[in-house]
FIGU-612169 format. One record per residue (C-alpha): residue number from 1; residue in three letters; z, x negated, y. Coordinates in pm, 1 decimal, padded with zeros to 6 digits. Layout:
# residues N
@resi->NUM&resn->ALA&z->Z&x->X&y->Y
...
END
This chain:
# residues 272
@resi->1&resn->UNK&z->00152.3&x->-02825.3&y->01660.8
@resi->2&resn->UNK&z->-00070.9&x->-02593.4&y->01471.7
@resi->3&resn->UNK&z->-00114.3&x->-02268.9&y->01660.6
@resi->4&resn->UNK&z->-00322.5&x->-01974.0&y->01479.3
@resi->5&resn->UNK&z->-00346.9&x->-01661.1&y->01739.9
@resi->6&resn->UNK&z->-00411.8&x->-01325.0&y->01670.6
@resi->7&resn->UNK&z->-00453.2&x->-00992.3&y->01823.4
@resi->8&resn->UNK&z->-00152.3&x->-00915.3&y->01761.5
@resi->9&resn->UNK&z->00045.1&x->-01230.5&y->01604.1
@resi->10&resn->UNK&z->00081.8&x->-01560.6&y->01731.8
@resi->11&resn->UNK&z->00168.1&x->-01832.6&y->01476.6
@resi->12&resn->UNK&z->00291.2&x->-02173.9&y->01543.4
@resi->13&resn->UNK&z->00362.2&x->-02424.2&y->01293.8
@resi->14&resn->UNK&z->00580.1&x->-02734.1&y->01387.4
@resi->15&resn->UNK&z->00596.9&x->-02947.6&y->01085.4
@resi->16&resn->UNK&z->00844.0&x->-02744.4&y->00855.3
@resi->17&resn->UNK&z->00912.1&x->-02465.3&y->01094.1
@resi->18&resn->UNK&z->00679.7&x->-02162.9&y->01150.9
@resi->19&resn->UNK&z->00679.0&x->-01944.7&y->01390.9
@resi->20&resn->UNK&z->00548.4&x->-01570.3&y->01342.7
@resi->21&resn->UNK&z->00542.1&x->-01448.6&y->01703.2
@resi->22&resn->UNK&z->00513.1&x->-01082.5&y->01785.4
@resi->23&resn->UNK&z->00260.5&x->-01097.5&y->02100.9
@resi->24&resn->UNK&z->00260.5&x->-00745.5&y->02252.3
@resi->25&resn->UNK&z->00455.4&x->-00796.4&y->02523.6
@resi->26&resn->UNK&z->00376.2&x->-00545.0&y->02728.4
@resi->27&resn->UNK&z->00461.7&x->-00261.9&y->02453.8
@resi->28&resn->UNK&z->00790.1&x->-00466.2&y->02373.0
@resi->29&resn->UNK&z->00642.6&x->-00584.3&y->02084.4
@resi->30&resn->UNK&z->00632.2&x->-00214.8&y->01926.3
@resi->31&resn->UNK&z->00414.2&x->-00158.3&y->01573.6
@resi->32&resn->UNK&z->00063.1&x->-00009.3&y->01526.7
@resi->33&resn->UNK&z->-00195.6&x->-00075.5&y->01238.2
@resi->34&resn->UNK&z->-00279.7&x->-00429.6&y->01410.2
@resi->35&resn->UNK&z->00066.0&x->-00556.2&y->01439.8
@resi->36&resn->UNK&z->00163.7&x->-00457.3&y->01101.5
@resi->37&resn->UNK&z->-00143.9&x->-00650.0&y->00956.8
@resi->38&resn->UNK&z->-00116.6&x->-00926.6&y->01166.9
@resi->39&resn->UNK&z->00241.6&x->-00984.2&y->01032.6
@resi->40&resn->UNK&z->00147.0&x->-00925.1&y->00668.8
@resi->41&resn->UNK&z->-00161.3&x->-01190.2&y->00700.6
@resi->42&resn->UNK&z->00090.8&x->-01436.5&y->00890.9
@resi->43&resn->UNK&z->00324.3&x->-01448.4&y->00601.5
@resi->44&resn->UNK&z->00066.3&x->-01423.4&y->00328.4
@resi->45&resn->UNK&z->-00048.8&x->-01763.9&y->00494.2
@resi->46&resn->UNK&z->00244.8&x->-01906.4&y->00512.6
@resi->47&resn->UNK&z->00374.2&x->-01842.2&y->00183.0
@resi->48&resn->UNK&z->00166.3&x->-01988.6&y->00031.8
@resi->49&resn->UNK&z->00206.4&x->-02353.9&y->00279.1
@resi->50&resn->UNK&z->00427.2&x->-02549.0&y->00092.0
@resi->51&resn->UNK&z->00469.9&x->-02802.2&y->00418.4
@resi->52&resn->UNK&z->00664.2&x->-02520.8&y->00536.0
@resi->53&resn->UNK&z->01049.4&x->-02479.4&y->00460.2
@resi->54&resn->UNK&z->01154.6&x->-02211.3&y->00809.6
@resi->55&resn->UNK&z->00931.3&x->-01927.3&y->00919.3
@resi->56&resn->UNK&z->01140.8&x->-01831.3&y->01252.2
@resi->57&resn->UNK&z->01024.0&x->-01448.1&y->01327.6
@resi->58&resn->UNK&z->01035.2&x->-01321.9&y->01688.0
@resi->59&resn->UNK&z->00901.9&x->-01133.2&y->01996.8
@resi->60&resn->UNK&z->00723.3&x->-01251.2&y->02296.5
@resi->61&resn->UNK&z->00852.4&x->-01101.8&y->02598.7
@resi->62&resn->UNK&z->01141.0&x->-00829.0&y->02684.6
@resi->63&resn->UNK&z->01212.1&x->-00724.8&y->02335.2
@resi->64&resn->UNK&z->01188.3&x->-00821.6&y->01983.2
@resi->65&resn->UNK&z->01062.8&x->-00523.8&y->01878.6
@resi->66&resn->UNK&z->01097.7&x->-00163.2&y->02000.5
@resi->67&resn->UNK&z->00995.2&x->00005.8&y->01662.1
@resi->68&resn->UNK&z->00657.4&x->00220.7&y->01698.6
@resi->69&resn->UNK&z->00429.5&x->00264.3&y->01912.9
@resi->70&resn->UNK&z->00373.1&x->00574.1&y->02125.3
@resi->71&resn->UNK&z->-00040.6&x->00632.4&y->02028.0
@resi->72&resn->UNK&z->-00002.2&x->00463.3&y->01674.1
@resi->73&resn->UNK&z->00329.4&x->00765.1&y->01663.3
@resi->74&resn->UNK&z->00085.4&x->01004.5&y->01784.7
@resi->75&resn->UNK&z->-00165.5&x->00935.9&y->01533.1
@resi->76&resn->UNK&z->00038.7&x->00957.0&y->01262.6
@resi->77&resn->UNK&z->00160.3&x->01272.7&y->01377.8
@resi->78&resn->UNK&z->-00191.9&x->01451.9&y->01322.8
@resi->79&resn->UNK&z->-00219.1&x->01258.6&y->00983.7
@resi->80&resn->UNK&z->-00249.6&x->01441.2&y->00663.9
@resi->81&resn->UNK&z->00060.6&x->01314.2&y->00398.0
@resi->82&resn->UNK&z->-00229.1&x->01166.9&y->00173.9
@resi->83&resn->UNK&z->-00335.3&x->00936.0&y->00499.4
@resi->84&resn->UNK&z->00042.5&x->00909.2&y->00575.9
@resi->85&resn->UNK&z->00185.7&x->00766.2&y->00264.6
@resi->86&resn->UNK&z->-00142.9&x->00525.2&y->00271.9
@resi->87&resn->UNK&z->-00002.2&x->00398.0&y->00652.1
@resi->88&resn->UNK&z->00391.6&x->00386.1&y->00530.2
@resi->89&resn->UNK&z->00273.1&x->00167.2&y->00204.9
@resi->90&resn->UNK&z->00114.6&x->-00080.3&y->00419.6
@resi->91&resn->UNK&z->00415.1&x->-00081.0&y->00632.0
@resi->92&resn->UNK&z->00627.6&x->-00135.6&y->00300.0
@resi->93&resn->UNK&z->00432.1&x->-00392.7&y->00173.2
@resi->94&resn->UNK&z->00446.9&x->-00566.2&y->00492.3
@resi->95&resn->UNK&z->00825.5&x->-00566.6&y->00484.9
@resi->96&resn->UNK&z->00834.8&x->-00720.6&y->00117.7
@resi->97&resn->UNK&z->00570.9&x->-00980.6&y->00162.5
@resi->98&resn->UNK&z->00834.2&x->-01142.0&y->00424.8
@resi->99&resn->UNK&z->01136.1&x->-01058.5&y->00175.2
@resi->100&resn->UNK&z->00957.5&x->-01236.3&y->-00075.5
@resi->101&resn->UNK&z->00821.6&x->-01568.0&y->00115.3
@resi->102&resn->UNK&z->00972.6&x->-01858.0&y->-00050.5
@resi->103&resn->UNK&z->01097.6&x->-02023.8&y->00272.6
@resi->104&resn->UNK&z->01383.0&x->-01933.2&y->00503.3
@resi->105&resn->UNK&z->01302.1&x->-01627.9&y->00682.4
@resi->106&resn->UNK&z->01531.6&x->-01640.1&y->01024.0
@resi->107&resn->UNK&z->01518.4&x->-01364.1&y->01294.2
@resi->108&resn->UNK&z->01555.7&x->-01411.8&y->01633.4
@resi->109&resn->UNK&z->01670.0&x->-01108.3&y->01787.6
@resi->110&resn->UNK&z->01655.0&x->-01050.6&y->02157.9
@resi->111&resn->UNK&z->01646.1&x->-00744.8&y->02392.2
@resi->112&resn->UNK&z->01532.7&x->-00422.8&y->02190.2
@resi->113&resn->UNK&z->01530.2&x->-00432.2&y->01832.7
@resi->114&resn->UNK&z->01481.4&x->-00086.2&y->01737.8
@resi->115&resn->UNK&z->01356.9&x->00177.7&y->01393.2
@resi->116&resn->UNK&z->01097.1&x->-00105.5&y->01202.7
@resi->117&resn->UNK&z->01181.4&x->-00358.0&y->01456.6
@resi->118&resn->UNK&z->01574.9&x->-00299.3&y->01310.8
@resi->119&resn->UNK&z->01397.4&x->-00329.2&y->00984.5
@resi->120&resn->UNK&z->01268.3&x->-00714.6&y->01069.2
@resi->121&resn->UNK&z->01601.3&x->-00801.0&y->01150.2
@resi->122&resn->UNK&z->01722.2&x->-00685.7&y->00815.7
@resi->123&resn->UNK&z->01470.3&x->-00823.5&y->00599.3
@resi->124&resn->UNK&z->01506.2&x->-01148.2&y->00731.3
@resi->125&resn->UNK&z->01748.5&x->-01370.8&y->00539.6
@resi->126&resn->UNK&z->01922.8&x->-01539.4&y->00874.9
@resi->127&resn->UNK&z->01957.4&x->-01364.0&y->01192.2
@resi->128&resn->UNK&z->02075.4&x->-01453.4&y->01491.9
@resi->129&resn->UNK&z->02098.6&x->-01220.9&y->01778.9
@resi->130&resn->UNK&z->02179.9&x->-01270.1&y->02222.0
@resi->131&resn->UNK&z->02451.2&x->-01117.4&y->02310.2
@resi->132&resn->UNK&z->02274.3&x->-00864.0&y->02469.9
@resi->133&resn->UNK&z->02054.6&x->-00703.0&y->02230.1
@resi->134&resn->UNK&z->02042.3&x->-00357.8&y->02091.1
@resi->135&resn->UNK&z->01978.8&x->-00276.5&y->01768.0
@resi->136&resn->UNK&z->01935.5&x->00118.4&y->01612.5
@resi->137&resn->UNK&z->01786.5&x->00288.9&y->01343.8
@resi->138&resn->UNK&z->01690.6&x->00552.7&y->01563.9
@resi->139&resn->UNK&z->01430.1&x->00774.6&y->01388.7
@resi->140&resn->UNK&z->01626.7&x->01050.8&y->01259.3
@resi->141&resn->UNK&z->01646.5&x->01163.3&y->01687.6
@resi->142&resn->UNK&z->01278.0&x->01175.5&y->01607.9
@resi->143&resn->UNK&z->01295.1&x->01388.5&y->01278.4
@resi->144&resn->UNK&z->01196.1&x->01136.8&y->01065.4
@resi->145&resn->UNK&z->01364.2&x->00855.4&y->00888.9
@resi->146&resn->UNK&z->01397.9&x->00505.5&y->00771.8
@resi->147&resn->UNK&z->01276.3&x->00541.5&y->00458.1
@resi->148&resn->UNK&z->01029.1&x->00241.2&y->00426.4
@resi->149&resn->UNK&z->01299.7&x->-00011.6&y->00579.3
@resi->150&resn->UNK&z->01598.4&x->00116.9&y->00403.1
@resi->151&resn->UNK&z->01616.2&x->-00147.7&y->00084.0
@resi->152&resn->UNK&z->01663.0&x->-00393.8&y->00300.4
@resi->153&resn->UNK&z->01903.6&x->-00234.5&y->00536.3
@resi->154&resn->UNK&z->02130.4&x->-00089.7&y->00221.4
@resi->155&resn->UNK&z->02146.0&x->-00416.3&y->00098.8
@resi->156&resn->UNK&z->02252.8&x->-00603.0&y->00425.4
@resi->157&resn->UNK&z->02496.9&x->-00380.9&y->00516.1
@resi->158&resn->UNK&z->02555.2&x->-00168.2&y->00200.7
@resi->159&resn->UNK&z->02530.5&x->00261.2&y->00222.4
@resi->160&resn->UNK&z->02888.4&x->00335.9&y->00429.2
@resi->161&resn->UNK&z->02765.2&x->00110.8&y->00736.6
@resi->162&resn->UNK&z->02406.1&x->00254.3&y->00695.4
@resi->163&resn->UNK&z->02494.4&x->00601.3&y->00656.4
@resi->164&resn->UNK&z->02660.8&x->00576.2&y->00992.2
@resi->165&resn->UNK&z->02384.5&x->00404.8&y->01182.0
@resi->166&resn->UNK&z->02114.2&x->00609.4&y->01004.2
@resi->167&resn->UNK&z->02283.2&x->00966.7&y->01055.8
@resi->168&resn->UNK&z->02335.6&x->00947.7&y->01396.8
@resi->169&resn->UNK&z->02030.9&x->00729.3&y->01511.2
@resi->170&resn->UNK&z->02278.6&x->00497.2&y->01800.9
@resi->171&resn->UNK&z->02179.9&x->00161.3&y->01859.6
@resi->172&resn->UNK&z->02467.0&x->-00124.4&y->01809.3
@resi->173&resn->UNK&z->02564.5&x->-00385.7&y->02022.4
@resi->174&resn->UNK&z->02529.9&x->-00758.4&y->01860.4
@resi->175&resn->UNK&z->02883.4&x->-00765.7&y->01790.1
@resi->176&resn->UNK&z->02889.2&x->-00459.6&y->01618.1
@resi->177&resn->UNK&z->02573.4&x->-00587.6&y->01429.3
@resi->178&resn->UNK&z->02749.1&x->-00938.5&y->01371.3
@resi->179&resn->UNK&z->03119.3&x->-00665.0&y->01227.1
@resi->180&resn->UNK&z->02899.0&x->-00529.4&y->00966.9
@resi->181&resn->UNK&z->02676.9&x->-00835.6&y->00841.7
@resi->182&resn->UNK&z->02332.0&x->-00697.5&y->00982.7
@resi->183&resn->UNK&z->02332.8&x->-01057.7&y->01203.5
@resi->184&resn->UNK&z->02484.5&x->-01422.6&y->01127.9
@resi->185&resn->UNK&z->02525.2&x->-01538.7&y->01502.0
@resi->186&resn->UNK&z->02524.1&x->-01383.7&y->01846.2
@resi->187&resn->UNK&z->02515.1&x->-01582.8&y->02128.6
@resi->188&resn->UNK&z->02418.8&x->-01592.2&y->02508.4
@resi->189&resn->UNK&z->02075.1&x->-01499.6&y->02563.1
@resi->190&resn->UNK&z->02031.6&x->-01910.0&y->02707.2
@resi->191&resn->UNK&z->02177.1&x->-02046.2&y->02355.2
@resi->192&resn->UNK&z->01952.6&x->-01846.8&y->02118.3
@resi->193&resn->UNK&z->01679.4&x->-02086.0&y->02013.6
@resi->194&resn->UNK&z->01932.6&x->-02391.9&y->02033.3
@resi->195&resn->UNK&z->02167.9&x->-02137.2&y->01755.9
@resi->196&resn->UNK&z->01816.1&x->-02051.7&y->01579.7
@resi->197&resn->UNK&z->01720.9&x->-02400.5&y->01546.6
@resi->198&resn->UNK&z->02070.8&x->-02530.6&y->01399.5
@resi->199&resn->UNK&z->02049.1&x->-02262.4&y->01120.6
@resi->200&resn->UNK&z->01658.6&x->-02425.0&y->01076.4
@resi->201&resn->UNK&z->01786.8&x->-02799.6&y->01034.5
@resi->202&resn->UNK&z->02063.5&x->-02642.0&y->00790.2
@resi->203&resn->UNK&z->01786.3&x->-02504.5&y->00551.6
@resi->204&resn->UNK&z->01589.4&x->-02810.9&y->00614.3
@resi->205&resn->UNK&z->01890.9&x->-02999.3&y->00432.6
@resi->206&resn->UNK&z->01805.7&x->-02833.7&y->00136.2
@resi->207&resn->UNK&z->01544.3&x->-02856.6&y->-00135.4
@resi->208&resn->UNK&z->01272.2&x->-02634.8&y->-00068.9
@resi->209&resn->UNK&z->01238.6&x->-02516.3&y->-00449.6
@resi->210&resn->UNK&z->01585.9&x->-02427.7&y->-00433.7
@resi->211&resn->UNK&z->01615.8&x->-02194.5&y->-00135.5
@resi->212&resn->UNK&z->01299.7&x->-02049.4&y->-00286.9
@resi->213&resn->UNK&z->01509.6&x->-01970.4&y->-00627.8
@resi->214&resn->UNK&z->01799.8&x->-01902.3&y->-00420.5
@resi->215&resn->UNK&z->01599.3&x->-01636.0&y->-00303.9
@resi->216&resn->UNK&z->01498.2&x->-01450.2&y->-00583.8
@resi->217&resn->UNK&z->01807.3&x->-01509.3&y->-00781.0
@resi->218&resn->UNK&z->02012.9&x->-01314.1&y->-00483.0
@resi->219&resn->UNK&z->01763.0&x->-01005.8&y->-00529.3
@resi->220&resn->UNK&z->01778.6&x->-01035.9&y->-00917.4
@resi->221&resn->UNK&z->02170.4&x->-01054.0&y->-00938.0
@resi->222&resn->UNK&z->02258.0&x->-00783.6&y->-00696.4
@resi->223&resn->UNK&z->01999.6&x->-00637.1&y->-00941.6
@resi->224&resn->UNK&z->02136.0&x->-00719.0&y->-01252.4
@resi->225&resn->UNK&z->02551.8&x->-00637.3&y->-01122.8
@resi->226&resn->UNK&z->02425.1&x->-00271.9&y->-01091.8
@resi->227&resn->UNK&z->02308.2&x->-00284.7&y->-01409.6
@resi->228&resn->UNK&z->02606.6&x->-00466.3&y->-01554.8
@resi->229&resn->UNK&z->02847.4&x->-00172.5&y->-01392.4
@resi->230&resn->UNK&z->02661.6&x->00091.9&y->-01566.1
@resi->231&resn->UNK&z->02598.0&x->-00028.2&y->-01933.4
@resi->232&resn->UNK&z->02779.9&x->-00152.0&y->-02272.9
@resi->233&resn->UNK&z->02671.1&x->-00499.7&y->-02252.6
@resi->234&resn->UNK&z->02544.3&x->-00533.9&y->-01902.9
@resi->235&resn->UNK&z->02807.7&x->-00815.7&y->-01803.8
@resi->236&resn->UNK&z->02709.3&x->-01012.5&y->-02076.4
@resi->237&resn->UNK&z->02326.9&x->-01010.0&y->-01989.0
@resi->238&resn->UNK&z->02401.3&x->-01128.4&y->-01593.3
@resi->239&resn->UNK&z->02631.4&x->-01405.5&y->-01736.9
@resi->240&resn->UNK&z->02365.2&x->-01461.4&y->-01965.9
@resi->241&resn->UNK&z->02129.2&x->-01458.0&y->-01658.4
@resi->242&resn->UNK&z->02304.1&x->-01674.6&y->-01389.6
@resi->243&resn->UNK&z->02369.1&x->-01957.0&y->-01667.2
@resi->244&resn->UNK&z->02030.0&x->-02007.3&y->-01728.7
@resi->245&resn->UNK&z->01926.1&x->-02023.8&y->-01388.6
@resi->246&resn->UNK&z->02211.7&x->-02291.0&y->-01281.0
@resi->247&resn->UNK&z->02076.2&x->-02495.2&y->-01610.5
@resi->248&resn->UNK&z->01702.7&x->-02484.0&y->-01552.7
@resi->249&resn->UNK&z->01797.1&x->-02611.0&y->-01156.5
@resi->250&resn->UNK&z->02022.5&x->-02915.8&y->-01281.9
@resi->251&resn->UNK&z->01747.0&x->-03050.3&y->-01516.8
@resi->252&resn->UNK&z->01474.0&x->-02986.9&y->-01271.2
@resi->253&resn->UNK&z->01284.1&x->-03256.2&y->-01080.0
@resi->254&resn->UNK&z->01479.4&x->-03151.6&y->-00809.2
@resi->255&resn->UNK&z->01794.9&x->-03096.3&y->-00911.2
@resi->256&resn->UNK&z->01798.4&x->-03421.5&y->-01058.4
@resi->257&resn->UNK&z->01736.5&x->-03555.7&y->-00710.5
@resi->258&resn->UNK&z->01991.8&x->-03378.2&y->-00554.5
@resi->259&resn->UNK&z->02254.9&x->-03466.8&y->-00790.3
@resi->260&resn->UNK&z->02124.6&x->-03825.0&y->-00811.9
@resi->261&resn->UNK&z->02146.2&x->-03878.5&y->-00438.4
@resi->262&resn->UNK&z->02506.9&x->-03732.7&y->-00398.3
@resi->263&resn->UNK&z->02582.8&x->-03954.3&y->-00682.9
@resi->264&resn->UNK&z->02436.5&x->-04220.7&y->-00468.4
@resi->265&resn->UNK&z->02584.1&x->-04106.4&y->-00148.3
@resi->266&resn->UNK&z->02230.1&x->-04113.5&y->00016.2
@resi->267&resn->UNK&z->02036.2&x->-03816.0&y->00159.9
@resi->268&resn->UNK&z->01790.3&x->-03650.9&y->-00103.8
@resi->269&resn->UNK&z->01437.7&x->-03726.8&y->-00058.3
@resi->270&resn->UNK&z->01358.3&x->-03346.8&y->00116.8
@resi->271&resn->UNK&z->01672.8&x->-03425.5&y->00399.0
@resi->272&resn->UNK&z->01529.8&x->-03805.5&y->00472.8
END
């Protein structure tokens, strides 16, 4: 085990699973300059590791993460907007460096996951949740709102769901999370890195390049149906799209294995 600490970030890499651990335990794991670059530099690292297929994102401690914290709030409070949009771009570009990692990004969500912290679990592309977490978009009771972490939100749960959770600022149970598609899993508290770790080996059965271009092609469709609802010819240019993409993965190097090894009932060379 490779483990790389930081003030703020712990990571741990196991062979093709990461770990990005929030390590501020005793502020439930809430954000501030630090933790937001410690994230950002975790992922940046990782991305770029091609040994690793998982990054597994979670909080050391009572809570995942409990959205801001208090002096870092306080701070921004007596900000100008110049040195406030400077702080919120850092947080967005945070948010879509772990969108945009090529592996598997899973979330495990336990205790408090609240405001940004909500955000983590919504930007990830698997999470699983204890059955006794909380989860809320909560800044509007603070007069502000989730502006930076709303992409990702809007597209996990789509604008009826979010308008709900974002106009009134409640936090959800895990089964109300799991109703709406915010969370894959919930399970007992006991059970959550056994459930985390079954969703890991699933990835791990297939090829990295492909969950990489699974990825992107998810973000680019969704993308491209907009467009295709509002123009003349847009259907025709994501048909256009998606073929191309299915063709350039069956003649790839690893396409070719995949196809090869069901062919040959054997496990391709990335599940061995």
């Amino acid at each position: 085990m490779v483990e790389i600490p930081t003030p703020s970030v712990v990571v741990r890499v196991e062979g093709a699973v990461a770990r990005v651990v929030l390590s501020r335990p005793e502020k439930r794991n809430a954000f501030d300059e630090a933790l937001i670059d410690g994230i950002d530099a975790a992922f940046a690292r990782l991305s770029a590791d091609h040994a690793v297929r998982v990054i597994v994102l979670e909080g050391e401690g009572k809570a995942f993460c409990a959205g801001a914290d208090l002096e870092w709030m306080k701070s921004q409070a007596t900000a100008t907007l110049e040195q406030n949009a400077v702080s919120a771009r850092r947080m967005a570009d945070m948010f879509d460096r772990i969108s945009r990692a090529p592996q598997a990004v899973i979330a495990k969500v336990h205790g408090a996951a609240l405001g940004g912290g909500a955000g983590l679990v919504a930007v990830a592309d698997i999470a699983v949740a204890s059955d006794t977490a909380q989860i809320g978009y909560t800044e509007a009771r603070l007069g502000i709102l989730p502006a930076v972490i709303s992409p990702y939100v809007i597209a996990k749960i789509g604008p009826g769901h979010a308008r709900r959770w974002f106009v009134t600022g409640s936090r959800m149970a895990a089964h109300e999370a799991l109703r709406i598609g915010l969370v894959h899993a919930v399970v007992a508290e006991a059970e959550l890195e056994s459930a985390v770790m079954r969703f890991a080996f699933e990835v791990l059965q297939c090829g990295p390049e492909a969950v990489a271009a699974c990825k992107d092609m998810v973000e680019a469709v969704a993308g491209a149906m907009t467009i295709a609802a509002t123009t003349e010819d847009g259907l025709d240019v994501l048909k256009d799209f998606t073929a191309a993409r299915i063709a350039e993965a069956r003649v790839s190097p690893e396409g070719q294995e995949g196809m090869r090894a069901f062919l040959e009932k054997r496990k391709p060379r990335w599940a061995e």
